[in-house]
TIFI-950848 format. One record per atom (N, C-alpha, C): residue number from 1; x, y, z; atom name; residue in three letters. Coordinates in nm, 3 decimals, always signed. Example, Ala and Ser with C-alpha at 12.3 -4.5 7.8 and 13.67 -1.06 7.14 Angstrom:
<pts>
<pt seq="1" X="+1.319" Y="-0.569" Z="+0.780" atom="N" type="Ala"/>
<pt seq="1" X="+1.230" Y="-0.450" Z="+0.780" atom="CA" type="Ala"/>
<pt seq="1" X="+1.320" Y="-0.330" Z="+0.780" atom="C" type="Ala"/>
<pt seq="2" X="+1.285" Y="-0.225" Z="+0.708" atom="N" type="Ser"/>
<pt seq="2" X="+1.367" Y="-0.106" Z="+0.714" atom="CA" type="Ser"/>
<pt seq="2" X="+1.290" Y="+0.003" Z="+0.787" atom="C" type="Ser"/>
</pts>
This chain:
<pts>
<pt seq="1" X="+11.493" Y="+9.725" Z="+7.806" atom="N" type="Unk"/>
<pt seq="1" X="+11.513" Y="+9.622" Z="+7.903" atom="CA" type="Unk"/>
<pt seq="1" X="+11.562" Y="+9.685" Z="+8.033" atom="C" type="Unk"/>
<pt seq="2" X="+11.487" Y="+9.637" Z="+8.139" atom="N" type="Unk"/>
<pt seq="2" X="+11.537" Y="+9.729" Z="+8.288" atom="CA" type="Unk"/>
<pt seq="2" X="+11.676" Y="+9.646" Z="+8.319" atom="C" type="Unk"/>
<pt seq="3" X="+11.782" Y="+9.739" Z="+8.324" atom="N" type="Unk"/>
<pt seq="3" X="+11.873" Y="+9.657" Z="+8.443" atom="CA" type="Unk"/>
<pt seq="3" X="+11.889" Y="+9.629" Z="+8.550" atom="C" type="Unk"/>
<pt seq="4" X="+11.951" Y="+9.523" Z="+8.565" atom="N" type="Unk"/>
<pt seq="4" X="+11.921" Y="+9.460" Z="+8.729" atom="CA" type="Unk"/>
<pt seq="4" X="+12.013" Y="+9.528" Z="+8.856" atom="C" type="Unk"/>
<pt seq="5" X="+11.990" Y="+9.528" Z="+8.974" atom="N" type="Unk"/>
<pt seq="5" X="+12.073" Y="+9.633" Z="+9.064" atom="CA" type="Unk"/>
<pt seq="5" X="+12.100" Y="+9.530" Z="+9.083" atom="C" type="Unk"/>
<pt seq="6" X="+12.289" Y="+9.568" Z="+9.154" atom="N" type="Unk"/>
<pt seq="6" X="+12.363" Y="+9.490" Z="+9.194" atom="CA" type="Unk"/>
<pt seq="6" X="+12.312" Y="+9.455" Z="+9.340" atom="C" type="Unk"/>
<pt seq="7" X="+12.362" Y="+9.308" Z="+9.341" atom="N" type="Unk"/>
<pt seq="7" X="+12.319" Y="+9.259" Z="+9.510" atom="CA" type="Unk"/>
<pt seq="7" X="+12.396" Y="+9.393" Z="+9.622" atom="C" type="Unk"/>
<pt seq="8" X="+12.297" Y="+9.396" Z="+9.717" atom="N" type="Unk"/>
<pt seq="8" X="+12.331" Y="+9.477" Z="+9.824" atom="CA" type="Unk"/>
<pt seq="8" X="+12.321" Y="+9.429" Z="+9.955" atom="C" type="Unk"/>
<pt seq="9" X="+12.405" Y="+9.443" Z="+10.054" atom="N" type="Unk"/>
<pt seq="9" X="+12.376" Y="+9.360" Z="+10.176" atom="CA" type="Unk"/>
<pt seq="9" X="+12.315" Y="+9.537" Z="+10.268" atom="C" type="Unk"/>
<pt seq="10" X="+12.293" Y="+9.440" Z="+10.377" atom="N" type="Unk"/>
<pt seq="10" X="+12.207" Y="+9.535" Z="+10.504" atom="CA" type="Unk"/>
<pt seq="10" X="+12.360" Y="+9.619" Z="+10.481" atom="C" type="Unk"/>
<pt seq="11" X="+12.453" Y="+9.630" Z="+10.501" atom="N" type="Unk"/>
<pt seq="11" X="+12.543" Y="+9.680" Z="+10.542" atom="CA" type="Unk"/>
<pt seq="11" X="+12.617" Y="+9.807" Z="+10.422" atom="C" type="Unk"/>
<pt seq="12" X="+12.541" Y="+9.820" Z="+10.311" atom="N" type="Unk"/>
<pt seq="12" X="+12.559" Y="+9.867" Z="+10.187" atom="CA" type="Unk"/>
<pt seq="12" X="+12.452" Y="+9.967" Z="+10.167" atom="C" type="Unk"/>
<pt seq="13" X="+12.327" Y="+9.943" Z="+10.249" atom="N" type="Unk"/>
<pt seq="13" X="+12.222" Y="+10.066" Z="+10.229" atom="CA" type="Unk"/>
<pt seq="13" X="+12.244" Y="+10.164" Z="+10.293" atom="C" type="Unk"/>
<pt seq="14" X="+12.224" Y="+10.293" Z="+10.262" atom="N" type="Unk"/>
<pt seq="14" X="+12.263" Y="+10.436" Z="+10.267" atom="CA" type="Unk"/>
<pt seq="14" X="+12.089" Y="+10.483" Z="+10.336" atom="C" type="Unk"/>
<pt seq="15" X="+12.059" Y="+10.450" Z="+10.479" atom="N" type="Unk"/>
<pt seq="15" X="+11.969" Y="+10.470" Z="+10.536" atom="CA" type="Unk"/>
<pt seq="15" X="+11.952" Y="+10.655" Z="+10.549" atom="C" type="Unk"/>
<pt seq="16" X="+12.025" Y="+10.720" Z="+10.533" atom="N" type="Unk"/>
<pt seq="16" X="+12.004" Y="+10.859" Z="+10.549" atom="CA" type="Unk"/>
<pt seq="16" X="+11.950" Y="+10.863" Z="+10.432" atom="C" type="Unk"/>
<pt seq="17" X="+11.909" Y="+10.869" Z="+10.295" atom="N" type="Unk"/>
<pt seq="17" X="+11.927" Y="+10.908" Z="+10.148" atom="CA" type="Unk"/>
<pt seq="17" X="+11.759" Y="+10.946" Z="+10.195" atom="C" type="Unk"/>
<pt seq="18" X="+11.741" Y="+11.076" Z="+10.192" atom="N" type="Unk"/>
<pt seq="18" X="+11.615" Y="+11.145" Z="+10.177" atom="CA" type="Unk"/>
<pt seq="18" X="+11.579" Y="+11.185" Z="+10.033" atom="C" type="Unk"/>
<pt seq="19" X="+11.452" Y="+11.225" Z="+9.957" atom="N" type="Unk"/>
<pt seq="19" X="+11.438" Y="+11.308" Z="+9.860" atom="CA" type="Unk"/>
<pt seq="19" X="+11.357" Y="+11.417" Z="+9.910" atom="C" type="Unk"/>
<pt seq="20" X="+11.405" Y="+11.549" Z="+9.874" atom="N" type="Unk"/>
<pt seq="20" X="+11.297" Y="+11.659" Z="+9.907" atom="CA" type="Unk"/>
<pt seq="20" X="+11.140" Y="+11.658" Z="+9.865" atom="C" type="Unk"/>
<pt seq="21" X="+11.031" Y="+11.632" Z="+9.914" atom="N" type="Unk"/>
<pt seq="21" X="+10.922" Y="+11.629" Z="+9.885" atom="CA" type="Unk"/>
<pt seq="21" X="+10.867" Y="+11.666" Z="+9.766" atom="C" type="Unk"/>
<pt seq="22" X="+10.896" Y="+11.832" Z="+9.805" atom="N" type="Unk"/>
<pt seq="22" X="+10.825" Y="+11.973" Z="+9.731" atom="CA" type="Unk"/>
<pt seq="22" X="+10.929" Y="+11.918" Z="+9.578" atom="C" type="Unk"/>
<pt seq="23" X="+11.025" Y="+11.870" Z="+9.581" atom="N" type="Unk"/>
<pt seq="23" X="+11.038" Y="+11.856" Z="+9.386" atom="CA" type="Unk"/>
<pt seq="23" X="+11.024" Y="+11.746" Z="+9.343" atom="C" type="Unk"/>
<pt seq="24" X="+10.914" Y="+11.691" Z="+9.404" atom="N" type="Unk"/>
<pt seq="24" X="+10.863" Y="+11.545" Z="+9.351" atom="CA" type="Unk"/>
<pt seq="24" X="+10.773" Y="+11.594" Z="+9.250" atom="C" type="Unk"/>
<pt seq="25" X="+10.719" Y="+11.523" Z="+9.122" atom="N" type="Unk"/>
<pt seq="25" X="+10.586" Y="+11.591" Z="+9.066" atom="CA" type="Unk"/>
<pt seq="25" X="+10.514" Y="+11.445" Z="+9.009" atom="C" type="Unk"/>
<pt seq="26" X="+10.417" Y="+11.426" Z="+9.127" atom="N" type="Unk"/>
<pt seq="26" X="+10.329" Y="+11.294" Z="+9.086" atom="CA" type="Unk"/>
<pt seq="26" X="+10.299" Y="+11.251" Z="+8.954" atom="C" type="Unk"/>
<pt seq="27" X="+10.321" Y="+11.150" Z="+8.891" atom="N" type="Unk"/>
<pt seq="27" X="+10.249" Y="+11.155" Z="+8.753" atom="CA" type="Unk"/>
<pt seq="27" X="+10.124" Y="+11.059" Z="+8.709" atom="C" type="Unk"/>
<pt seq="28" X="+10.118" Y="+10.915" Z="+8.775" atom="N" type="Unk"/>
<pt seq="28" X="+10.057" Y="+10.816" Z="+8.750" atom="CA" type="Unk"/>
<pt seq="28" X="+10.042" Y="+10.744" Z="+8.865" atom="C" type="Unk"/>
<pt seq="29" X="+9.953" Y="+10.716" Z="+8.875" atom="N" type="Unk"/>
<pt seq="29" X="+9.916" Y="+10.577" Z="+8.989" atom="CA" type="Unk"/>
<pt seq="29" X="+9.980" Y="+10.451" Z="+8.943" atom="C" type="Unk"/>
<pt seq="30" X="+10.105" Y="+10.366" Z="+9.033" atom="N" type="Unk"/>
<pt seq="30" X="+10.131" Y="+10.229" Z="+8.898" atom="CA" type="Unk"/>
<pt seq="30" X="+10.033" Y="+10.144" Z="+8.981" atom="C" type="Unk"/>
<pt seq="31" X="+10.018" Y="+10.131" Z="+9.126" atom="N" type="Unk"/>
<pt seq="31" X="+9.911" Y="+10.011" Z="+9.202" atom="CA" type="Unk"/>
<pt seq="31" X="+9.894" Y="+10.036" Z="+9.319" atom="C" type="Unk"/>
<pt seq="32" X="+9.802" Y="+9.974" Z="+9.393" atom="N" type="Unk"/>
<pt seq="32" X="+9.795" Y="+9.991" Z="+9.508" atom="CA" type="Unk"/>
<pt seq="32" X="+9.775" Y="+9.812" Z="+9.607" atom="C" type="Unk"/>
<pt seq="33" X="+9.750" Y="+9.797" Z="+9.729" atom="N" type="Unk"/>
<pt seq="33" X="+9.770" Y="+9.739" Z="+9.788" atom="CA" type="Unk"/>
<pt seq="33" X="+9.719" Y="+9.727" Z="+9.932" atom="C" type="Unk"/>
<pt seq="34" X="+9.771" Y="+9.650" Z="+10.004" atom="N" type="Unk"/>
<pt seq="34" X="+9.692" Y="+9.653" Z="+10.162" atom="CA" type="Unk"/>
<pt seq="34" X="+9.769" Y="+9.769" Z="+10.215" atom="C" type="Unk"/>
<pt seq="35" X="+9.899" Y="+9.800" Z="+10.204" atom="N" type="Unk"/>
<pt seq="35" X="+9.949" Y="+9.894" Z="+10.298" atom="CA" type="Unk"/>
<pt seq="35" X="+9.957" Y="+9.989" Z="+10.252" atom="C" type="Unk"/>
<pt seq="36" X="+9.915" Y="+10.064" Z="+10.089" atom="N" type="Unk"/>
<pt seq="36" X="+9.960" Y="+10.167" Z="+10.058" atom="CA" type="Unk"/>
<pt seq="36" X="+9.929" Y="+10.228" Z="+9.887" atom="C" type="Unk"/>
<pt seq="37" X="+9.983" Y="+10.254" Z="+9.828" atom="N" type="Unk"/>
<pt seq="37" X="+10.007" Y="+10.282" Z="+9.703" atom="CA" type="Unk"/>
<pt seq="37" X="+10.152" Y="+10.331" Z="+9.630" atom="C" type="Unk"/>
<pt seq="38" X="+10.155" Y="+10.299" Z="+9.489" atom="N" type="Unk"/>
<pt seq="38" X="+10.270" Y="+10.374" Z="+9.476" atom="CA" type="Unk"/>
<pt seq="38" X="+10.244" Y="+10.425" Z="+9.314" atom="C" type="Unk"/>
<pt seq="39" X="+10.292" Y="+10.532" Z="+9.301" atom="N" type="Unk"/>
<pt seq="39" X="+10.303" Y="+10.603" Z="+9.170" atom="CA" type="Unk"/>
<pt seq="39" X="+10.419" Y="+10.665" Z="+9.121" atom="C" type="Unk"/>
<pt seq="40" X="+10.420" Y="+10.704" Z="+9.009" atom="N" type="Unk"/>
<pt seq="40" X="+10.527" Y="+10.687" Z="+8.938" atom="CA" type="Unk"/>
<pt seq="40" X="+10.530" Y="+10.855" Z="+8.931" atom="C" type="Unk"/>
<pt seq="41" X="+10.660" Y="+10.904" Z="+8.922" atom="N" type="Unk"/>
<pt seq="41" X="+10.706" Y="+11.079" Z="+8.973" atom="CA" type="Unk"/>
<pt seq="41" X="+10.803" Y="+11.093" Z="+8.880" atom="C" type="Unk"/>
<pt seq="42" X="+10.837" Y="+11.251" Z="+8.834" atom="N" type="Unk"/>
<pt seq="42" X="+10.938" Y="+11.341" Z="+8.837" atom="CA" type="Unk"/>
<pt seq="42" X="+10.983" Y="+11.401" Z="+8.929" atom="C" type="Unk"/>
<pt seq="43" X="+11.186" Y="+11.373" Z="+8.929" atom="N" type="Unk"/>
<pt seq="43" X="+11.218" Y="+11.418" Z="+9.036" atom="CA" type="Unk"/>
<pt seq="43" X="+11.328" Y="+11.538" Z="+9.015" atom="C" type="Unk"/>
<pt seq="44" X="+11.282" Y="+11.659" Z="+9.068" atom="N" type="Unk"/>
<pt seq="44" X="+11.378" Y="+11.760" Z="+9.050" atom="CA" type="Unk"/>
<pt seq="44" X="+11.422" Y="+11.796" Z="+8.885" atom="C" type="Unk"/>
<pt seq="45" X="+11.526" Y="+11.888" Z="+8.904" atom="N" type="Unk"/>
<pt seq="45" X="+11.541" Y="+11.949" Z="+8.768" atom="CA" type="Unk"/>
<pt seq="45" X="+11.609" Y="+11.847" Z="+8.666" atom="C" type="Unk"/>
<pt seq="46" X="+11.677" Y="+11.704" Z="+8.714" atom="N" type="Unk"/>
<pt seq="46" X="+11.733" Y="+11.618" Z="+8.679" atom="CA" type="Unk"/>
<pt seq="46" X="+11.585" Y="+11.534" Z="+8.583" atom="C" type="Unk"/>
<pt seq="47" X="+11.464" Y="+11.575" Z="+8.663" atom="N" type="Unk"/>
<pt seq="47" X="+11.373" Y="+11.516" Z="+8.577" atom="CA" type="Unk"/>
<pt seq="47" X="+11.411" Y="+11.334" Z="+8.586" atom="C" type="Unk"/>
<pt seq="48" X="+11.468" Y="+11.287" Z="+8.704" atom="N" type="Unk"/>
<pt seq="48" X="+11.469" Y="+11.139" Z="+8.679" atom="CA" type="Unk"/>
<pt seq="48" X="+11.357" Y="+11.137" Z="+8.756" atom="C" type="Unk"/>
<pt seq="49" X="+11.346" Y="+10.998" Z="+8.708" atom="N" type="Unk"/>
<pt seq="49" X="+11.178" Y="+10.880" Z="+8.712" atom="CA" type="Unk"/>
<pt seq="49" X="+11.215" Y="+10.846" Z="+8.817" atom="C" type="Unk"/>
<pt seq="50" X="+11.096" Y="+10.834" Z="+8.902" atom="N" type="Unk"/>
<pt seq="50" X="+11.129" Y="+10.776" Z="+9.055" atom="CA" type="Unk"/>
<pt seq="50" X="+11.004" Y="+10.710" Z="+9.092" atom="C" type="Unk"/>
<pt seq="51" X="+11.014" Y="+10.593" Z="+9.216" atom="N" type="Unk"/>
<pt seq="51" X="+10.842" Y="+10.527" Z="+9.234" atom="CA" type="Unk"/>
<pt seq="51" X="+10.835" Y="+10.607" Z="+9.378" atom="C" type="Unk"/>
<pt seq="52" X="+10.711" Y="+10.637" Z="+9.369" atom="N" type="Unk"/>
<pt seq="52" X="+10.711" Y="+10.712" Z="+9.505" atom="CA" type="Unk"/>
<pt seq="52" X="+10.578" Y="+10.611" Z="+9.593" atom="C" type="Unk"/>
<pt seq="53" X="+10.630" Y="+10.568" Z="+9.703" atom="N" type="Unk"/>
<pt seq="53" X="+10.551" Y="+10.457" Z="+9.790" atom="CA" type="Unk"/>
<pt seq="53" X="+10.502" Y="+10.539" Z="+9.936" atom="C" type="Unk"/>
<pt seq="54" X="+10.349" Y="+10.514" Z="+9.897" atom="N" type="Unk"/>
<pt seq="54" X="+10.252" Y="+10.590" Z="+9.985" atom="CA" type="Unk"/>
<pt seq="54" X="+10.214" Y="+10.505" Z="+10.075" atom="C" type="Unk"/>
<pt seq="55" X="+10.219" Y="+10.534" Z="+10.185" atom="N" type="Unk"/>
<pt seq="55" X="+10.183" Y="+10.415" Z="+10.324" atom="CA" type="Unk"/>
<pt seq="55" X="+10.004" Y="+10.466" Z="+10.343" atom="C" type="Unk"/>
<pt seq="56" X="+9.918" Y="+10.388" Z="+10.359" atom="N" type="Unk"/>
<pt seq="56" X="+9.767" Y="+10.424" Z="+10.421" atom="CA" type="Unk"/>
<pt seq="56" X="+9.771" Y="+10.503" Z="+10.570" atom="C" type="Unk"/>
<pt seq="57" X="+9.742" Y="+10.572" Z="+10.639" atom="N" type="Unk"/>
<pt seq="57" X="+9.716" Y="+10.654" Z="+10.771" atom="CA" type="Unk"/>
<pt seq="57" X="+9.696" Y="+10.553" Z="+10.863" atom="C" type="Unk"/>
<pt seq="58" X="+9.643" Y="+10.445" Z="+10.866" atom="N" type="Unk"/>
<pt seq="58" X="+9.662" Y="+10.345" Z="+10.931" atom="CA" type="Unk"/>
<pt seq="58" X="+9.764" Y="+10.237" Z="+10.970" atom="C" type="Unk"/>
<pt seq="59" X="+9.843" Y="+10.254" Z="+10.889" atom="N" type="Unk"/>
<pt seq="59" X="+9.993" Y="+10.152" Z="+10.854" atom="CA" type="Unk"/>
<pt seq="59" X="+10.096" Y="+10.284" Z="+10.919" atom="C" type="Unk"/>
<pt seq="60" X="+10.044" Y="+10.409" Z="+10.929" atom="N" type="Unk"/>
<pt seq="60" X="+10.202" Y="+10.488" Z="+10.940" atom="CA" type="Unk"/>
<pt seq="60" X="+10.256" Y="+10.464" Z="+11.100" atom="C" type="Unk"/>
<pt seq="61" X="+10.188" Y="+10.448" Z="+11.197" atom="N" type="Unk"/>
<pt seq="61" X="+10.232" Y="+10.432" Z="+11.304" atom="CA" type="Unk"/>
<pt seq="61" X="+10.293" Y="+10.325" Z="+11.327" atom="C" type="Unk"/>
<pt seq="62" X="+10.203" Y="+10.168" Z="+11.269" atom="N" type="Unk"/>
<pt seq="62" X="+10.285" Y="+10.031" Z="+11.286" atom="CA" type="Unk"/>
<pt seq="62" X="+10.450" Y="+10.042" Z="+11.253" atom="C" type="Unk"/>
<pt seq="63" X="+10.498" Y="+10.110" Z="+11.090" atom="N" type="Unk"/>
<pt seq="63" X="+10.604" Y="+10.093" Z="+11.042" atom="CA" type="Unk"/>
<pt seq="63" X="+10.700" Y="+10.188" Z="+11.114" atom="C" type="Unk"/>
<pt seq="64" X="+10.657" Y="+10.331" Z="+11.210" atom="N" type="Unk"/>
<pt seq="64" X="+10.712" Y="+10.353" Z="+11.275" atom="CA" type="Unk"/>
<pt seq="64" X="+10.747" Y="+10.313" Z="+11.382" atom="C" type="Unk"/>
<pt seq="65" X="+10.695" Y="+10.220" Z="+11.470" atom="N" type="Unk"/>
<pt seq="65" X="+10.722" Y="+10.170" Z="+11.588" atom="CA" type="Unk"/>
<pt seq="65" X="+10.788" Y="+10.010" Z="+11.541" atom="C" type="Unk"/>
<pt seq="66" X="+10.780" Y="+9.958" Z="+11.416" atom="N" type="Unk"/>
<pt seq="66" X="+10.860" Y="+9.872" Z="+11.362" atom="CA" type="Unk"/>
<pt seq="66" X="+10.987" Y="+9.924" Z="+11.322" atom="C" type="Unk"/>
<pt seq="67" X="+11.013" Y="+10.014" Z="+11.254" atom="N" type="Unk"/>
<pt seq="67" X="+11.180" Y="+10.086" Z="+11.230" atom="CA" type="Unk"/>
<pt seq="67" X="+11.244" Y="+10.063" Z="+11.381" atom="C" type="Unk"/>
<pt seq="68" X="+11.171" Y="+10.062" Z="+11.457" atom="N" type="Unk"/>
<pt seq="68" X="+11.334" Y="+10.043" Z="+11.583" atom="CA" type="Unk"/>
<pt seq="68" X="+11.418" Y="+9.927" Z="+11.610" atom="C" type="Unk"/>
<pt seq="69" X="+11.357" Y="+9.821" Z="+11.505" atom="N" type="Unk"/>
<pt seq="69" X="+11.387" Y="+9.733" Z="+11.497" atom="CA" type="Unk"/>
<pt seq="69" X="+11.498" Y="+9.680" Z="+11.372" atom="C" type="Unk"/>
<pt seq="70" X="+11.477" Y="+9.807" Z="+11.312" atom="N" type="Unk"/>
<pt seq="70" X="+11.633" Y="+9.824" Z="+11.192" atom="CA" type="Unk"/>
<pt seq="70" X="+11.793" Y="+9.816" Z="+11.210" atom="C" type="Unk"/>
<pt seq="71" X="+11.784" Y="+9.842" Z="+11.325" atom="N" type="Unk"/>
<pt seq="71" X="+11.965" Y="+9.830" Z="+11.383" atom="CA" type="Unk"/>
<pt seq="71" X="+11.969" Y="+9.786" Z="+11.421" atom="C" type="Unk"/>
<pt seq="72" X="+11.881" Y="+9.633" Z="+11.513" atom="N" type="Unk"/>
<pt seq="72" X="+11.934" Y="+9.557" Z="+11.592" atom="CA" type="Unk"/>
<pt seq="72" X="+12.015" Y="+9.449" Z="+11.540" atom="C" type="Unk"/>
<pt seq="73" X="+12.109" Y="+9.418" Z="+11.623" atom="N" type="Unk"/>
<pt seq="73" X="+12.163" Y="+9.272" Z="+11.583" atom="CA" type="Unk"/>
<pt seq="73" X="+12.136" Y="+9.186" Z="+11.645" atom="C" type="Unk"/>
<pt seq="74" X="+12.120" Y="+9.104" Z="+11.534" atom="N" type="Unk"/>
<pt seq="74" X="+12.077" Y="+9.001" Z="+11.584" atom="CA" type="Unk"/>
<pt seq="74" X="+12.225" Y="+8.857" Z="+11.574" atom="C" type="Unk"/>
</pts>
């Protein structure tokens, strides 16, 4: 049974949290979609399960020129 993550507000996400690329190790396609795909990975020597979400070459510029819109207050 998956457990559920605790509620998180805007103010609780950890916007720096990168993963290093190079110790990702693709394993499965789980779906894809209009903007992208995502598949399912090994990550690092920890070997945890991770979804890794692929944007299309066409979508990467929109969501970058949309991120400046992440800190504003509104």
């Amino acid at each position: 049974m998956l457990a559920m993550a605790a509620y998180q507000t805007v103010d609780d996400i950890n916007d720096d949290f990168n993963l290093d690329r190079d110790k990702l190790a693709l394993v499965r396609l789980l779906g894809t979609g209009n903007f992208g795909q995502v598949s399912k990975a090994i990550y690092g020597a920890s070997h945890s399960e991770v979804a890794v979400k692929s944007l299309k070459g066409k979508y990467l510029d929109l969501f970058q020129r949309m991120s400046v819109f992440n800190n504003d207050v509104i």
